[in-house]
C-alpha positions as CSV (number, residue, x, y, z in Angstrom):
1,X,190.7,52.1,-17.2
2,X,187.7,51.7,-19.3
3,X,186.4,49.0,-17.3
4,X,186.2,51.1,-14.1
5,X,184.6,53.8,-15.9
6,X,181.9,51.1,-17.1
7,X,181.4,50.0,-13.3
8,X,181.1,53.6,-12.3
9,X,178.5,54.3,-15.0
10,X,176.8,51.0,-14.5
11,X,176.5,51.0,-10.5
12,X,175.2,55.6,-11.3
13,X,172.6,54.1,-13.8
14,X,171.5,51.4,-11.3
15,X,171.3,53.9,-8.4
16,X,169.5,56.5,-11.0
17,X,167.0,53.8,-11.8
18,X,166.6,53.3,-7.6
19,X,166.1,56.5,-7.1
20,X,163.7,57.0,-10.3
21,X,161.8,54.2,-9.1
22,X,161.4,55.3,-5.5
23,X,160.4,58.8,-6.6
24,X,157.9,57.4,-9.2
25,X,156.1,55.4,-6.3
26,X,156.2,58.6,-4.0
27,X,155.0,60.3,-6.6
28,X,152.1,57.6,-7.1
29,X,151.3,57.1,-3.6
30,X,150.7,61.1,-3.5
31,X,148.4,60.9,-6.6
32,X,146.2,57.9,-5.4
33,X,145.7,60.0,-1.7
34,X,144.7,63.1,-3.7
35,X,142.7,61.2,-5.6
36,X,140.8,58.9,-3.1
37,X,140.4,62.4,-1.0
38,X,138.9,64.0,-4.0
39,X,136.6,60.9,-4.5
40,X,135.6,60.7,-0.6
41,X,134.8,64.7,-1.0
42,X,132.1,64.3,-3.9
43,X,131.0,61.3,-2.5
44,X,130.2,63.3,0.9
45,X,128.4,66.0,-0.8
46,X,126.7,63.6,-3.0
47,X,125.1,62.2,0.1
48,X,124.3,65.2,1.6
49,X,122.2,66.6,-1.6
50,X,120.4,63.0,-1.3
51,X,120.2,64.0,2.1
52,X,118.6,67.1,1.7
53,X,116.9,66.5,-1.3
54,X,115.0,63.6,0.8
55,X,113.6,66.6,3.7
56,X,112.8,68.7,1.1
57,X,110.4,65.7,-0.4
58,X,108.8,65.1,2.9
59,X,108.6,68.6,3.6
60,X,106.7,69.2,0.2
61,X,104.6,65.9,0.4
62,X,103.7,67.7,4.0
63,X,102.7,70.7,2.9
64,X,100.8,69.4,-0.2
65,X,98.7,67.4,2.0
66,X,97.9,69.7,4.8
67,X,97.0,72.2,1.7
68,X,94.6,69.5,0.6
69,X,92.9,68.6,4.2
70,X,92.5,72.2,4.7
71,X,91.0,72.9,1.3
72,X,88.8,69.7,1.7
73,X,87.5,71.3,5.9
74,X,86.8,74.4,4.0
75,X,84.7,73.0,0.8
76,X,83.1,71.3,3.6
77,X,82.2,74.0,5.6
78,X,81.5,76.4,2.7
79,X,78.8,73.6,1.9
80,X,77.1,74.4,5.1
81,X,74.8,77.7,6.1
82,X,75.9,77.3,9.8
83,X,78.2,80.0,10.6
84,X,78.6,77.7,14.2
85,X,81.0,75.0,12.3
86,X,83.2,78.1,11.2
87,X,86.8,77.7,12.3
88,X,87.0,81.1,14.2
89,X,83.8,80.0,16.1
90,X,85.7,76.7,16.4
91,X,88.6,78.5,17.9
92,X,86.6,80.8,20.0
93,X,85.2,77.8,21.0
94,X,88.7,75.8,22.2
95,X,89.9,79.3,23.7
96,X,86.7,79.2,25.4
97,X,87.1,76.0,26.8
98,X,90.9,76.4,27.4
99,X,90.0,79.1,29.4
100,X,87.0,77.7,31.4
101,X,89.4,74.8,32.0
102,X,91.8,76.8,33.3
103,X,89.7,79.2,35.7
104,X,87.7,75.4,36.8
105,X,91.5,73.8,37.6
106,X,92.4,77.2,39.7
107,X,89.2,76.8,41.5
108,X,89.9,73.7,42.3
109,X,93.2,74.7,43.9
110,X,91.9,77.6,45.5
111,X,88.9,75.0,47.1
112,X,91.9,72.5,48.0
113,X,94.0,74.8,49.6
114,X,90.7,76.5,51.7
115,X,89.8,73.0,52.6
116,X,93.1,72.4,53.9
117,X,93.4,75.8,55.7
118,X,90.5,74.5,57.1
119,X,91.2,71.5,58.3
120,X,94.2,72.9,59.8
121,X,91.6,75.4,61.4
122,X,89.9,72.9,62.8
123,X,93.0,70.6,64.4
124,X,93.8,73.7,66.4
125,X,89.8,74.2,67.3
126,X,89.7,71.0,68.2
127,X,93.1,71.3,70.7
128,X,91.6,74.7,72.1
129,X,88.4,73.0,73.0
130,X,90.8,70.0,74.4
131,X,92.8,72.3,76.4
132,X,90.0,74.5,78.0
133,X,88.3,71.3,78.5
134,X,91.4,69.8,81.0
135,X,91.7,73.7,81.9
136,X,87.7,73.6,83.1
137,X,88.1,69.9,84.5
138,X,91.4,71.0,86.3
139,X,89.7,74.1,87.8
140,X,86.2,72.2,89.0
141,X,88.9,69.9,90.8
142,X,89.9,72.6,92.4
143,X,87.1,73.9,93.5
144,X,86.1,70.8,94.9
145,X,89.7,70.0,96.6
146,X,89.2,74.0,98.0
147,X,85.5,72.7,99.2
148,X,87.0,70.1,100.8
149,X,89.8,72.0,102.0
150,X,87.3,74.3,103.3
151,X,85.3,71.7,105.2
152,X,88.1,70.2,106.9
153,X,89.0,73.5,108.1
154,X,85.7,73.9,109.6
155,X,85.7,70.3,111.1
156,X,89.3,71.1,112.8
157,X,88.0,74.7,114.0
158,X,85.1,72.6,115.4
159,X,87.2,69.7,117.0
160,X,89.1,72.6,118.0
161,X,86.3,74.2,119.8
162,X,85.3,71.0,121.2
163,X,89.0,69.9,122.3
164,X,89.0,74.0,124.1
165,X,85.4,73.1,125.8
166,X,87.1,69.9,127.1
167,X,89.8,71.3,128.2
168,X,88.0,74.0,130.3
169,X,86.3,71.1,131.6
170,X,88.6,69.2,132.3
171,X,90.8,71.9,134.0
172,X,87.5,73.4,135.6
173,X,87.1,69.4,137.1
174,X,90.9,69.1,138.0
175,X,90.3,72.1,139.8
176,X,87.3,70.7,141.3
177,X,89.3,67.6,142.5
178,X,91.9,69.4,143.5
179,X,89.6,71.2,145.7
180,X,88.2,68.6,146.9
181,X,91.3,66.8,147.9
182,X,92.6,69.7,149.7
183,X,89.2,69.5,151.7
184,X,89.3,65.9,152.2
185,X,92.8,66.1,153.2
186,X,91.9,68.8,155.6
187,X,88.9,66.5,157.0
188,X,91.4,64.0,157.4
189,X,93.8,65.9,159.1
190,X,91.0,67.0,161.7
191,X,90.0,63.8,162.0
């Protein structure tokens, strides 16, 4: 009896120790991922401070510089007595410009667009004066064939007249002859 009460102990203690063991490397496992997450976190926000740290250099270095040329133009042109090399005139100046360049580019548009409308003014010009050209030619032929027309009618009404004077003459002799006839047929007969 004590021997099976050995086993039973033994075979607890062995599954104890399984079950120690297995929780010990959960429990591990669990502490390494917190760990390495924690680790991954600080490294992240490490980087980003370098990160930021790195703009705000450049950003300073930047503005130290432009602070520099600018105090550099202006020793320069406090050195001068010309008010013209002031930087308002300066900008005047560039607004000045901008604005002539802008008013020189609209004319040009403006000039483009009237040279085009005119162009287009002169395509139609150019087909009115075409078509009242073929219009005048068309009409002159006209005229002519009506001339024509005209004289043909006056050469038929005088062919006409003619043919009518032949006519009478002809009848006028056929009435001759036929008087004639009848008086040489009644010669003959008395003969």
């Amino acid at each position: 009896v004590g021997r099976g009460h050995l086993a039973r102990r033994w075979v607890g203690l062995q599954s104890l120790r399984m079950v120690t063991n297995d929780a010990a490397t959960k429990i591990g496992s669990v502490w390494r991922g917190f760990l390495a997450r924690q680790q991954y976190a600080a490294m992240k926000s490490s980087l980003a401070e370098q990160e930021r740290r790195r703009h705000q250099a450049a950003f300073d270095i930047q503005r130290l510089w432009q602070g520099y040329r600018v105090r550099k133009e202006l020793h320069t042109l406090q050195g001068r007595t010309d008010n013209t090399t002031s930087l308002v005139y300066q900008a005047e100046e560039h607004r000045k410009a901008a604005h002539n360049a802008r008013l020189e580019a609209e004319n040009r548009e403006r000039m483009a667009l009237q040279a085009e409308r005119m162009a287009r003014e002169q395509k139609v010009l150019q087909a009115i004066e075409l078509e009242v050209q073929q219009e005048m030619e068309l009409r002159m032929r006209v005229q002519a064939e009506k001339g024509r027309i005209a004289a043909i009618k006056q050469e038929a009404e005088r062919e006409e007249r003619e043919l009518k004077a032949i006519r009478e003459t002809a009848e006028a002799d056929i009435e001759a002859l036929k008087l004639h006839r009848e008086e040489t047929e009644k010669e003959l007969k008395e003969w």
